[in-house]
C-alpha positions as CSV (number, residue, x, y, z in Angstrom):
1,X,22.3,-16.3,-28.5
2,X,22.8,-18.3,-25.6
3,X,19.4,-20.9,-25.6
4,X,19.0,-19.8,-21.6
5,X,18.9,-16.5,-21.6
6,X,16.7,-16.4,-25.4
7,X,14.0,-18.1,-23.4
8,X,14.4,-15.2,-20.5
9,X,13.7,-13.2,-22.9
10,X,11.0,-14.4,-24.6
11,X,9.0,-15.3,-21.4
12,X,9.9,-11.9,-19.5
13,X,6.6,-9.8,-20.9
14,X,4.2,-12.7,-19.7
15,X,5.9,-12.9,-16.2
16,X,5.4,-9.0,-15.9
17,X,1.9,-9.3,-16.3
18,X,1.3,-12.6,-14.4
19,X,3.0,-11.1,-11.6
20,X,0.3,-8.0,-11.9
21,X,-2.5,-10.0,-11.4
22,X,-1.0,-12.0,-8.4
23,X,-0.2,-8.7,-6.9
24,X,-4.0,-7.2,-7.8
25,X,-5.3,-10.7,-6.8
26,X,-3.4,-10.6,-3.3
27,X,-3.7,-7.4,-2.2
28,X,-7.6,-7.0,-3.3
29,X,-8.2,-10.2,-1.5
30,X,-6.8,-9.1,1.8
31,X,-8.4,-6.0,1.9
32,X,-11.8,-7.8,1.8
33,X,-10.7,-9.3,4.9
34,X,-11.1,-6.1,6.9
35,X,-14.6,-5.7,6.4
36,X,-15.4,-9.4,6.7
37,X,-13.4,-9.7,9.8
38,X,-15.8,-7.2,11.7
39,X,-18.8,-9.1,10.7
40,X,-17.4,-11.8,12.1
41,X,-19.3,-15.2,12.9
42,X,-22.3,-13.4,10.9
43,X,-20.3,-13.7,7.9
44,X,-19.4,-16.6,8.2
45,X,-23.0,-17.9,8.6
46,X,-24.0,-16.2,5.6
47,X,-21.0,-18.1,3.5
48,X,-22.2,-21.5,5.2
49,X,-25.2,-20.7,3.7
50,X,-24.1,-21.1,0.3
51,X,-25.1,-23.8,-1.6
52,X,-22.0,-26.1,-1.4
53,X,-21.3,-26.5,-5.0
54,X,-21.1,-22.6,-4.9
55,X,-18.3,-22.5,-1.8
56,X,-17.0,-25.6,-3.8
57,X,-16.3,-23.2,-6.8
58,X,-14.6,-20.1,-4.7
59,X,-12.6,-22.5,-2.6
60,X,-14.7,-22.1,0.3
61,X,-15.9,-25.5,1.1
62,X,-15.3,-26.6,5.1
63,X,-13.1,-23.5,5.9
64,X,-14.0,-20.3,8.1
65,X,-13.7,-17.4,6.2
66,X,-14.3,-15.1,9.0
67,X,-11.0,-16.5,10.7
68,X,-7.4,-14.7,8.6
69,X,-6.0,-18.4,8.2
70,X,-9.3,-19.8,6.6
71,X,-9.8,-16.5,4.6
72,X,-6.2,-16.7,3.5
73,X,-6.4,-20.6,2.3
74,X,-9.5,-19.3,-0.1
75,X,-6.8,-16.3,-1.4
76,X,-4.4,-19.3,-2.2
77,X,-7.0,-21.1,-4.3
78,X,-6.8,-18.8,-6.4
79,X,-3.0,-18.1,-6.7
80,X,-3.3,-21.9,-7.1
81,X,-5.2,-21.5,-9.9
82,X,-2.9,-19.0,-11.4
83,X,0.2,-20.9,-11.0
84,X,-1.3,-24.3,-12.3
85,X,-2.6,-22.6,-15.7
86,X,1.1,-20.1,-16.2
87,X,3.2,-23.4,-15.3
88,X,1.1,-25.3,-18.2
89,X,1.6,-22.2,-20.5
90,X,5.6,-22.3,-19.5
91,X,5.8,-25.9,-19.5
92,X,3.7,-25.9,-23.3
93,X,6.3,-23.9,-24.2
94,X,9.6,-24.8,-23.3
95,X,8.5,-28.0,-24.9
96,X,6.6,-26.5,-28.2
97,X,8.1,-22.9,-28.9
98,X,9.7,-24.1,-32.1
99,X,7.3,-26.4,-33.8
100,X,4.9,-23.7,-33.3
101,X,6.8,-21.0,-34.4
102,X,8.8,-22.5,-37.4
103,X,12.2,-22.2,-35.6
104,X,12.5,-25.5,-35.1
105,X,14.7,-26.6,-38.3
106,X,17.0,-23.5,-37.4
107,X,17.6,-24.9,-33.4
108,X,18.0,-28.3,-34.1
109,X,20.3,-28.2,-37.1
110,X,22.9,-26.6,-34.1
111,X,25.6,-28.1,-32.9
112,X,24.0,-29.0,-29.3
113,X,21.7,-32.0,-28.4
114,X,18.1,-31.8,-27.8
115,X,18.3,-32.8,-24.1
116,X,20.4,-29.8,-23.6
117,X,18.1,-27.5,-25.7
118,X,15.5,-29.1,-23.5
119,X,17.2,-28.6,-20.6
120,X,17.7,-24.8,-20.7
121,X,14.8,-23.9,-21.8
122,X,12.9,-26.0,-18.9
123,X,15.3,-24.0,-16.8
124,X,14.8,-21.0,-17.6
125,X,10.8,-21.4,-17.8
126,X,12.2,-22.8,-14.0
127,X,13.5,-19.7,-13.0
128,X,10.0,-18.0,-13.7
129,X,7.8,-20.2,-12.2
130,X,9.5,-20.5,-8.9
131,X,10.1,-16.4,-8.9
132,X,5.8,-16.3,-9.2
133,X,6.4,-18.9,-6.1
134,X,8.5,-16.3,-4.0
135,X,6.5,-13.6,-5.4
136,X,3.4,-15.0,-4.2
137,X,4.6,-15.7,-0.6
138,X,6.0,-12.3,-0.5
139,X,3.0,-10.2,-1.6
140,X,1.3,-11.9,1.2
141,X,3.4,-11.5,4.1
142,X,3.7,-7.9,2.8
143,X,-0.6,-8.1,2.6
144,X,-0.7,-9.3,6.2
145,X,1.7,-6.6,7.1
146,X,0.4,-3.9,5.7
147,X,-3.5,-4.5,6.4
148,X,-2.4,-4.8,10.2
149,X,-3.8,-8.2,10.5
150,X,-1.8,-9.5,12.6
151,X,1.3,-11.9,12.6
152,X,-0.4,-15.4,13.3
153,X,-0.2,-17.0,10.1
154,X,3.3,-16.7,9.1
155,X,3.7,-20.7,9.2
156,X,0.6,-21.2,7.1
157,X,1.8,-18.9,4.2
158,X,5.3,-20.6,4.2
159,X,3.5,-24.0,4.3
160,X,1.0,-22.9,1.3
161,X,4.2,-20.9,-0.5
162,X,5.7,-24.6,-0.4
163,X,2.3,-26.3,-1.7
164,X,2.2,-23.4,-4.7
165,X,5.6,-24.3,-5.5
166,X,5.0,-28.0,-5.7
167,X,1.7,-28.0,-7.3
168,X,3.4,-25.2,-9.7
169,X,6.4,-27.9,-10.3
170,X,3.1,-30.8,-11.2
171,X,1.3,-29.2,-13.7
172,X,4.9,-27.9,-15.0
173,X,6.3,-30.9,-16.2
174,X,3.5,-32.5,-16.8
175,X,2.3,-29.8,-19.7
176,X,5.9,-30.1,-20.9
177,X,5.6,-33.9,-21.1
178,X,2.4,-34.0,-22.8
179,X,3.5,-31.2,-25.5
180,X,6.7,-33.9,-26.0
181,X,4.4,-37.1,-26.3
182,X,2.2,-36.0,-29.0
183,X,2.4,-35.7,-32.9
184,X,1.2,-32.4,-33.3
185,X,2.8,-29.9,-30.5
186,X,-0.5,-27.8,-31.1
187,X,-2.4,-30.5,-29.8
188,X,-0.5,-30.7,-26.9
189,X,-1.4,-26.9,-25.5
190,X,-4.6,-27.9,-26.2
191,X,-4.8,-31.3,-24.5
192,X,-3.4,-29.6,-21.1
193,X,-5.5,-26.6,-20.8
194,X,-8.5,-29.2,-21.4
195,X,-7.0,-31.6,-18.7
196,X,-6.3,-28.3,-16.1
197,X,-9.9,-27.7,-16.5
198,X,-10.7,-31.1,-15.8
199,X,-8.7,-31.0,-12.9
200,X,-10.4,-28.1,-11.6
201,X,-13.9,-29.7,-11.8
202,X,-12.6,-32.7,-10.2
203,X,-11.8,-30.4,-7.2
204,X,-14.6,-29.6,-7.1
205,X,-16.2,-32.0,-6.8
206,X,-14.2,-33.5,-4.6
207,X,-14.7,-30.2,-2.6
208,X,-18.2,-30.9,-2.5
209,X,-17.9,-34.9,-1.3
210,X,-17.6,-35.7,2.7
211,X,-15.2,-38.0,1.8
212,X,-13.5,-37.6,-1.5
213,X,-11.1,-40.9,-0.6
214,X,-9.1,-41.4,-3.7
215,X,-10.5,-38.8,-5.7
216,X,-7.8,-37.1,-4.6
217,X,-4.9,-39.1,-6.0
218,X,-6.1,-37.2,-9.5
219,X,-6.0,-33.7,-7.9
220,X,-3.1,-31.8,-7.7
221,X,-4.4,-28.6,-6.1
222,X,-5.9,-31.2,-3.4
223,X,-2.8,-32.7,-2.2
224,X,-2.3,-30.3,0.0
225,X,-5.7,-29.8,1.8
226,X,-6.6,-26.1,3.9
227,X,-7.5,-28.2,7.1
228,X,-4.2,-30.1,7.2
229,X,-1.9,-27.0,6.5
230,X,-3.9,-25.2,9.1
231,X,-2.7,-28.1,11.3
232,X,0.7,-27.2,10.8
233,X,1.7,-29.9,7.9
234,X,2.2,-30.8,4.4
235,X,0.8,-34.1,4.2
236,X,4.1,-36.3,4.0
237,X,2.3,-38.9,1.5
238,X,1.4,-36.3,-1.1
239,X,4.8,-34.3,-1.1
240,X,6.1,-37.9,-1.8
241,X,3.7,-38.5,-4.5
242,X,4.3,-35.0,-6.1
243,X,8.1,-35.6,-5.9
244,X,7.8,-39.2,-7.9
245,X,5.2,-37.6,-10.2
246,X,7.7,-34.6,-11.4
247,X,9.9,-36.4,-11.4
248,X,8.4,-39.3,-13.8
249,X,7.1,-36.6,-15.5
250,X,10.4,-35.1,-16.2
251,X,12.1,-38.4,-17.6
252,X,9.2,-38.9,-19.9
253,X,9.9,-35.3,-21.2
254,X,13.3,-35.9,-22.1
255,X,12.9,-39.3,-23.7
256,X,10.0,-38.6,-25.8
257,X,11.5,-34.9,-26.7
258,X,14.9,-36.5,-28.2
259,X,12.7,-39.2,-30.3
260,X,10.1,-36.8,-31.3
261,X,10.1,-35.9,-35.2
262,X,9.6,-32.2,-35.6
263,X,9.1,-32.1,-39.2
């Protein structure tokens, strides 16, 4: 079977029920809204009340909640979340499947190379993790709609579908990389689950700083800040950063995937 469309295949079921949750997770989330948004500026003195470390953990740190732009950039947290942990899982994989399954003598005993193995089944695991991208920005147009909230936001949920898609993209390669670098492939799912969570305390942490300054070079899901996207922008530095990053990322999955020993 083509190497493509076997890794469709394989990754179909988990996209179903990824997708599930996003539309559970979207839908749930701006339904709350109505009811907040009548309590307005009472509300939103209530979440200030929080201890910081707790609006640090929902993603409510320095953003109005009773406002739909500052309610949606906490709902985006959260598909932020979800996107970072399934592009690990895909990345994992497309680098892993085979060690970890015992398939890996029958694959590379083909007649193909490994950067083209490697290659179409990062593709396909691609093709999945951009349509939970889309998916995501859809849902929440359609939320807006539908909830009669009103149409003011429409640039901030294309600016956060973009930051998704690139933090997405990060964590993507990067899992796939890391799976290629080490010995034992089992290790490797392992090591990036551990280094997502460690990425998600860092934020935050950095959340709960005044001034996180370069904390936020390790931070993927804080390149893209809620105040600067409600601004109108995806901060040009970061986007380049992100860009070099998958892109370095990438190159050091190939290379270390074609001298890796699989036995």
């Amino acid at each position: 079977m083509n190497i493509f469309l076997r890794e469709i295949k394989n990754d179909l079921k988990p996209f179903v029920f990824w997708c599930i949750g996003l539309v559970v997770l979207v839908f749930a989330g701006m339904a709350k809204f109505t009811g907040l948004r009548e309590g307005g500026e009472t509300v939103n003195a209530m979440m200030a009340a929080f201890p910081k470390p707790l609006q640090a953990m929902f993603g409510m740190a320095g953003i109005n909640v009773a406002q739909l732009s500052g309610y949606y950039a906490v709902i985006v947290f959260y598909v932020m979340i979800c996107i970072s942990i399934y592009g690990i899982s895909l990345g994992a994989n497309a680098a892993g499947r085979e060690t970890v399954d015992r398939t890996s003598e029958f694959l590379f005993t083909r007649p193909v190379s490994r950067s083209r193995v490697l290659a179409a089944k990062l593709l396909a695991g691609l093709v999945y993790l951009l349509g939970f991208s889309i998916l995501s920005y859809a849902l929440s147009a359609a939320a807006v709609s539908s909830f009669r909230l009103g149409h003011g936001i429409d640039g901030e949920i294309r600016l956060y579908g973009l930051a998704v898609t690139i933090v997405g993209l990060t964590f993507y390669v990067f899992a796939a990389m890391l799976v290629s670098l080490v010995r034992r492939t089992e290790k490797g799912f392992l090591y990036g689950n551990l280094i997502f969570v460690g990425t998600f305390i860092l934020t935050m942490i950095y959340d709960m700083l005044d001034n996180g300054g370069a904390l936020r070079l390790l931070i993927p899901m804080r390149f893209f800040t809620a105040p600067e996207i409600l601004d109108g922008q995806l901060n040009p530095a970061f986007a380049a950063l992100s860009a070099v990053l998958i892109c370095l990322f990438t190159v050091v999955t190939f290379y270390s995937f074609n001298k890796k020993d699989f036995r």
